[in-house]
N, C-alpha and C positions, 0 to 999 in steps of 0.2 A: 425612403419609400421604395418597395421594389415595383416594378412594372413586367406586366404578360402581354404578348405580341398578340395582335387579335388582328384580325381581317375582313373587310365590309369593300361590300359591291358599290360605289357611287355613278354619278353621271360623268360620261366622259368632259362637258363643259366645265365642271366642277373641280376635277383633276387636273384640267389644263389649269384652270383658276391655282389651284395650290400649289402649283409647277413655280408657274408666275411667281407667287409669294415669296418665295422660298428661295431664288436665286440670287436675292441680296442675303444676305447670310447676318447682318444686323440686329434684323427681329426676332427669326428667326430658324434654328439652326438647322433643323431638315422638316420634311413631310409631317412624321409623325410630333414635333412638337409646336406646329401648326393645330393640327387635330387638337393633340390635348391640351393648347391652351382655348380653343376653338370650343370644345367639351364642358372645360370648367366654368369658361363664361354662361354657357346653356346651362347648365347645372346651376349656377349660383343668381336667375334670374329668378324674381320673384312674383 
């Protein structure tokens, strides 16, 4: 699957939020694969 970098304005509380997430490196492995798993779950609700 190839991916293209894209860019979106959020809420600064929002971004500290994905900061937080992210610094266990477990779930998961940076910013962006927060977002897109973040995405697919919104995409695949019914």
């Amino acid at each position: 699957m190839s991916k293209k970098p894209i860019s979106a304005t959020i809420d600064e509380e929002l971004t500290k939020w994905i900061s937080k997430q992210t610094e266990d490196k477990q779930k998961y492995r940076n910013k962006s694969h927060l977002i897109e798993i973040a995405l697919e779950l919104l995409k695949n609700q019914k």
